[in-house]
Structure formats: structure tokens, C-alpha cells
Backbone bond lengths (Angstrom), bond angles and torsions (degrees), N, CA, C in turn:
res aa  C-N    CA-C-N  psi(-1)  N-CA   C-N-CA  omega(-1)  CA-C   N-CA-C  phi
1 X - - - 1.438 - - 1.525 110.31 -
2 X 1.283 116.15 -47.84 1.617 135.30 178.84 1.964 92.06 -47.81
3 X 1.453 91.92 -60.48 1.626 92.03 -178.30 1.317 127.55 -37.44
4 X 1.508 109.63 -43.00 1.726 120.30 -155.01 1.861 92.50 -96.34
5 X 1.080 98.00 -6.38 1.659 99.10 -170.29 1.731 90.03 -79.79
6 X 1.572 106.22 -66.68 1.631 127.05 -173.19 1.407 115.04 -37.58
7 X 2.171 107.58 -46.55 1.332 111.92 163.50 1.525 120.49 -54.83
8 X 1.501 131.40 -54.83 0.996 136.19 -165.76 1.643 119.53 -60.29
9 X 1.512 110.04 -44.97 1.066 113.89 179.52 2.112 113.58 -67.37
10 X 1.518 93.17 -40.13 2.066 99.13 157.52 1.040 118.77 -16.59
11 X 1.551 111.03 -74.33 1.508 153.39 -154.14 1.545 89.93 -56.87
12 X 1.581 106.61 -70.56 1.266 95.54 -163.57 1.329 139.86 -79.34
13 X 1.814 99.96 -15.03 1.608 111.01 159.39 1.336 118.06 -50.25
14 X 1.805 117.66 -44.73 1.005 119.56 178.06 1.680 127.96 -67.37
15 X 1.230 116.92 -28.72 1.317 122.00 162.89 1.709 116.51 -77.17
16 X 1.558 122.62 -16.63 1.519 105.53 159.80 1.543 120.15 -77.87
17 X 1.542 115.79 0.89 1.155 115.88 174.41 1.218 119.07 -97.83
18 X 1.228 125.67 45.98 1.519 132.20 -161.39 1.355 95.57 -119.39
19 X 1.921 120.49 153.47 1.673 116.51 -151.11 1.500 121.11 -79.27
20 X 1.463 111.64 4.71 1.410 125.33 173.69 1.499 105.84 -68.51
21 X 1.346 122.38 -30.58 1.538 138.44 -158.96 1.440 83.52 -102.01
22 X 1.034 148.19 -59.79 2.068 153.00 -173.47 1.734 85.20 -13.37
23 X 1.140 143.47 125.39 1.427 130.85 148.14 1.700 104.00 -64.55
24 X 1.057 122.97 -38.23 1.661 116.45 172.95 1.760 115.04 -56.67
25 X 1.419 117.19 20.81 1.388 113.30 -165.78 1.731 85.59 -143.78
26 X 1.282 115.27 -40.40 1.321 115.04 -179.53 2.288 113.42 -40.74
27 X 1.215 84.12 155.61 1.781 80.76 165.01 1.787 107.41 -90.68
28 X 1.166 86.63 127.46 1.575 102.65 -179.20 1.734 121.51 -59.53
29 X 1.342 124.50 -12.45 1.173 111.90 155.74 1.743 110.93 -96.51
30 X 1.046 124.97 14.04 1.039 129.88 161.22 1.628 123.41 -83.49
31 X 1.248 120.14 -21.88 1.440 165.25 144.81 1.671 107.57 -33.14
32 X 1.790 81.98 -84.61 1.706 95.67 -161.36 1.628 97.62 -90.22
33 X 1.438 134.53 -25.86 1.059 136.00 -157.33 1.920 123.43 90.33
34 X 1.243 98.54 161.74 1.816 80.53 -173.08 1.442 82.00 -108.31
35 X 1.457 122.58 140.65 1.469 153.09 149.35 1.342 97.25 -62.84
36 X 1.610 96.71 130.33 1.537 125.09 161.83 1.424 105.02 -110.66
37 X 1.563 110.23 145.14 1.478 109.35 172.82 1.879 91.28 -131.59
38 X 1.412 122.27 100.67 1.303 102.99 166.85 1.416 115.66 -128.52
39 X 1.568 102.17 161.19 1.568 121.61 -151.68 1.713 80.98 -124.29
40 X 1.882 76.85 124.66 2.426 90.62 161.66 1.731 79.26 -107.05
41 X 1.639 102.56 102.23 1.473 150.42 148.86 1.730 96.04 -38.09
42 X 0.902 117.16 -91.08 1.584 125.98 -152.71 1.256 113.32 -141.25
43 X 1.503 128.00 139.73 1.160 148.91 177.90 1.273 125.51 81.98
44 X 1.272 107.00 2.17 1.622 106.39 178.56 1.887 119.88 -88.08
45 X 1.427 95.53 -1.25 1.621 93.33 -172.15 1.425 123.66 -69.86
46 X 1.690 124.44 119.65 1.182 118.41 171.14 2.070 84.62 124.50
47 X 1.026 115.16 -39.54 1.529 122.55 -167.58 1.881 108.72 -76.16
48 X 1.399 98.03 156.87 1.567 116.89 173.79 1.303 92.86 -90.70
49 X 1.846 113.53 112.73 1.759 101.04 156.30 1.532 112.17 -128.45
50 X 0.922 130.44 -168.31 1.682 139.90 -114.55 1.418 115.63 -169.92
51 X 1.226 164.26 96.11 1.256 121.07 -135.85 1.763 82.56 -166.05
52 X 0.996 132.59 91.56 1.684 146.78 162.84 1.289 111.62 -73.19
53 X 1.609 120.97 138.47 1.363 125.68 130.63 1.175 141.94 -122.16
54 X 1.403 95.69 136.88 1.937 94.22 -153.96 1.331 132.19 45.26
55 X 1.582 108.50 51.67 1.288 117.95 175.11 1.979 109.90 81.06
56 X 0.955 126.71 25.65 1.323 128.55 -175.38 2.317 94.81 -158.82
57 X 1.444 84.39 128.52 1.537 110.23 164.63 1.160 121.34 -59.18
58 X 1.252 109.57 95.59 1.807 108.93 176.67 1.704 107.63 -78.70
59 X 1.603 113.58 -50.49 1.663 125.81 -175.03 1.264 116.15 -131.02
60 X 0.959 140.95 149.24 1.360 175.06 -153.88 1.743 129.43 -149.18
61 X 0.836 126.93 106.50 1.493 113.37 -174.71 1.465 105.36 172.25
62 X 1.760 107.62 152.23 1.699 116.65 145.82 0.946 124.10 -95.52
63 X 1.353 102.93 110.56 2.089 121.39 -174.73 1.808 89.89 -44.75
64 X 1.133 108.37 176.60 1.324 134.56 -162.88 1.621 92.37 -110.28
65 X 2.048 112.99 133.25 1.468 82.21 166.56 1.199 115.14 -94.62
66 X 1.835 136.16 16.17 1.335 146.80 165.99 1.760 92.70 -35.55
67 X 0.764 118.41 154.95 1.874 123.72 -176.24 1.917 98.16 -121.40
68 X 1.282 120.82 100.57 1.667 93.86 -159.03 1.860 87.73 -76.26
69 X 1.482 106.97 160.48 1.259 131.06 167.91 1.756 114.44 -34.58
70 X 1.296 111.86 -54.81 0.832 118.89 -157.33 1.659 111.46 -165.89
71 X 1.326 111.17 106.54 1.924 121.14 -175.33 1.361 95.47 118.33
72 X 1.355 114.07 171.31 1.532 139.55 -157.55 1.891 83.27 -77.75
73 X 1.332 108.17 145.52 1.099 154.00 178.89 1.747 98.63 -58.82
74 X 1.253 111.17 -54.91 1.318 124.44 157.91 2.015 126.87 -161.40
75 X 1.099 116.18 158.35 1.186 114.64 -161.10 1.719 121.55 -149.66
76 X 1.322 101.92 137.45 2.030 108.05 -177.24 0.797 121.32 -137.10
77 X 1.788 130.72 146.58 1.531 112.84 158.46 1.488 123.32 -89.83
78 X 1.179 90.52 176.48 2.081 92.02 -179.36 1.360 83.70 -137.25
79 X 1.800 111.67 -177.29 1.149 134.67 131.63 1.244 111.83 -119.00
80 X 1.460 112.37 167.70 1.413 121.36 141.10 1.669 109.64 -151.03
81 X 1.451 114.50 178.88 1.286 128.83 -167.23 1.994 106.86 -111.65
82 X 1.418 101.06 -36.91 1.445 100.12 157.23 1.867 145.17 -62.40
83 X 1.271 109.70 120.68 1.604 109.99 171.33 1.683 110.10 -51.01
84 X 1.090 120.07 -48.69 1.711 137.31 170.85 1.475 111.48 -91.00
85 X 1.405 109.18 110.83 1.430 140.92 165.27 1.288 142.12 -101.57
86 X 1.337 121.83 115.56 1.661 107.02 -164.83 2.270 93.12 -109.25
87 X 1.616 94.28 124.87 1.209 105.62 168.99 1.196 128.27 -99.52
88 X 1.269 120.32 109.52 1.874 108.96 172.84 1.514 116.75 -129.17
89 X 1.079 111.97 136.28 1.611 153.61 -156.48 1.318 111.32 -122.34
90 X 1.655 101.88 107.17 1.490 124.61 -161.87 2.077 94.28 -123.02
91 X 1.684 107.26 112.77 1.208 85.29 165.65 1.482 103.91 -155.43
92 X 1.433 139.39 145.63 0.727 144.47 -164.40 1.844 115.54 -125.56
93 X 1.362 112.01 130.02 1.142 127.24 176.98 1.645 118.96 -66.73
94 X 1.269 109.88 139.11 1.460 114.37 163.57 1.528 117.03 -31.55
95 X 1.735 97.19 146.40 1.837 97.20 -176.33 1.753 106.80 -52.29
96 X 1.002 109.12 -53.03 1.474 124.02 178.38 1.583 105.22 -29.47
97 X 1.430 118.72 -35.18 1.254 98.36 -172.18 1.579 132.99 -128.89
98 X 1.413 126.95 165.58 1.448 115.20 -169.19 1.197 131.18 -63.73
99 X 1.013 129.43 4.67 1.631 147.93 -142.70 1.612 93.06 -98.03
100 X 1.777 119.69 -55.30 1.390 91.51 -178.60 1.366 114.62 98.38
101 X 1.624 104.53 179.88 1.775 95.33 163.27 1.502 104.34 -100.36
102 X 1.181 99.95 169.31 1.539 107.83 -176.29 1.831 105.48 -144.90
103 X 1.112 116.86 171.32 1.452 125.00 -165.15 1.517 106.24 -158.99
104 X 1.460 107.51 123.13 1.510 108.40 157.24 1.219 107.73 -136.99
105 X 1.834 106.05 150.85 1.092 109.15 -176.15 1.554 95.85 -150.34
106 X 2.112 100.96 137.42 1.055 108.42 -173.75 1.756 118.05 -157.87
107 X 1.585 106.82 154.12 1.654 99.48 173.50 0.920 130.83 -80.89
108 X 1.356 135.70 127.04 1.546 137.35 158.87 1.084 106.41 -67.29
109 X 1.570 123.50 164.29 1.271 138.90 147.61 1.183 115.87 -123.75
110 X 1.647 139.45 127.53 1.089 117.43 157.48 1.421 121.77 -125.02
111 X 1.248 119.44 169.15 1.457 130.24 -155.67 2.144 93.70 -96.45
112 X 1.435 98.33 -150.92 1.376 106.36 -165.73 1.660 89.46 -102.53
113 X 1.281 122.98 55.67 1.608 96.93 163.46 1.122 105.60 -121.06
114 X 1.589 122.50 177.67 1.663 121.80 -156.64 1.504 95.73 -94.38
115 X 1.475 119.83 -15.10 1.427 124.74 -172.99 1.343 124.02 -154.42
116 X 1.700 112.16 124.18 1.728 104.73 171.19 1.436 97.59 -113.82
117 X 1.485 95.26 176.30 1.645 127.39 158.15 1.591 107.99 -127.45
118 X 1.613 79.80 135.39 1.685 92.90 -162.56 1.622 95.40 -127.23
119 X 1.483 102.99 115.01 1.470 118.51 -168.12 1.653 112.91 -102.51
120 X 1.417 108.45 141.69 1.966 109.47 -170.07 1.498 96.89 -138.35
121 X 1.117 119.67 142.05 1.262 143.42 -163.09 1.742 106.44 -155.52
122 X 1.325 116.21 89.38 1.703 123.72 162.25 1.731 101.90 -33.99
123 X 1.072 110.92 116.72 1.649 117.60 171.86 1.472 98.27 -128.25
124 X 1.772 124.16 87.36 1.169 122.36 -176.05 1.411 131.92 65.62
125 X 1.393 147.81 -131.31 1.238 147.26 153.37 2.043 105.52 -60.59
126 X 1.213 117.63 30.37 1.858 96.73 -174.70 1.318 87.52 -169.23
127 X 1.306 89.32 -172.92 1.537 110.84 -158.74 1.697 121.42 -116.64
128 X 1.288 133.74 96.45 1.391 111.47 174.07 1.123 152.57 -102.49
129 X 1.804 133.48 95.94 0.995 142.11 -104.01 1.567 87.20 -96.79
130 X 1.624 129.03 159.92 1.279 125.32 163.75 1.766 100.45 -145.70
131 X 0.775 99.84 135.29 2.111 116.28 -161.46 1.098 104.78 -131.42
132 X 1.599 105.25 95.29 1.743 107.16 176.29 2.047 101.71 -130.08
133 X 1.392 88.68 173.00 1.837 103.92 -172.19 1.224 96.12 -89.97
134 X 1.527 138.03 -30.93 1.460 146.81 -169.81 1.395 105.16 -95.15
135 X 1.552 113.48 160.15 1.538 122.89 -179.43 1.169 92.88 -74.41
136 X 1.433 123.99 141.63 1.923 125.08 143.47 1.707 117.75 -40.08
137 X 1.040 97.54 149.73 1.766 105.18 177.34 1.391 99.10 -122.10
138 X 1.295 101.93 117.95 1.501 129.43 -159.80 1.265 104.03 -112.74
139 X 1.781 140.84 88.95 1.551 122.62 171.06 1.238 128.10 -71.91
């Protein structure tokens, strides 16, 4: 019995060492994780926003209503380890105004790069997400 125990447990050390398991074989943002850098672009100034990925709080804050000249309004990084991402965007308007709270929620996809920028722009009651491999060019 001792035997078949001693074999079994062998067996299976030896099969977690197989080259799928090699971290030198692994994909390297799978490894390090892929870095998010995203910018709330437009419409958030003056507002409480909220900003989750995949069920976990990346930011918190009241945007500024200073309007900066030029670049995202405000901006963070994240990681994550997933190709499929669920984003939701919690932000709420000044008492003063009708807007309320509001909620968006949405999927990312991302491809094989080590890094995006993930761009948000208030378009009315919602949110419009823009997901690129390159930095934004901000004048």
C-alpha cells in the first residue's frame, strides 16, 4: 500500500514537471501581468468616480473641476493577469445636478501586448471606452 501511495505521488510530481509548467515556456505577460495605464479623458470633472476591475477597486476619487489643458482629466495604472476583463465605472454628479449616480459596465479584450491605455470619455448617461497598445496623444 506504502508502495502504490510512494508510486502515485512520483507520477504526479513528474507530470507537474512537464514544459507547459517550465515558466521559461510560459507567456511572459502571463508571468509579469499586462499593465494598464488608463486616463478618464473627458467629462468627469467636478464628479465622484469609482472605477473597478473585474470586481476589485482600482480608483476612487473627486476629479478636479480645473479642466487640465491638455491630458486625461485624471489617470492610473492597474494590472491584471486576464486576456478578458470586466470594467465598471461608477460616477456620480454634483448635488446640484440631475445626472445622479450612474454605472457602466463593460468587456475588455486584450491581445498579447505587455501594455495598454484604456481611454473613458462620459458620452451622456454612459461610458466610452477606447483600448489601444499605443500611448494617447494628448495636445
Amino acid at each position: 500500500m506504502k508502495v502504490l501511495a510512494i508510486l502515485n505521488v512520483t507520477l504526479l510530481l513528474f507530470s507537474c514537471q512537464h514544459n507547459s509548467m517550465n515558466p521559461e515556456t510560459l507567456d511572459k505577460s502571463f508571468q509579469t501581468g499586462i499593465q494598464l495605464q488608463i486616463d478618464l479623458q473627458q467629462g468627469f470633472a467636478g464628479k465622484f468616480v469609482r472605477v473597478e476591475l473585474n470586481g476589485e477597486e482600482q480608483f476612487r476619487g473627486t476629479i478636479s473641476d480645473l479642466v487640465p489643458f491638455a491630458g486625461p482629466e485624471a489617470s492610473f495604472t492597474s494590472t491584471t493577469f486576464q486576456k478578458r476583463n470586466l470594467i465598471t465605472v461608477y460616477w456620480r454628479c454634483p448635488s446640484s445636478s440631475a445626472c445622479g449616480n450612474l454605472q457602466h459596465t463593460q468587456e475588455i479584450r486584450l491581445g498579447n501586448s505587455e501594455k495598454y491605455y484604456i481611454g473613458m470619455v462620459v458620452s451622456g448617461n454612459s461610458i466610452i471606452l477606447q483600448v489601444l497598445d499605443t500611448p494617447f496623444f494628448y495636445l
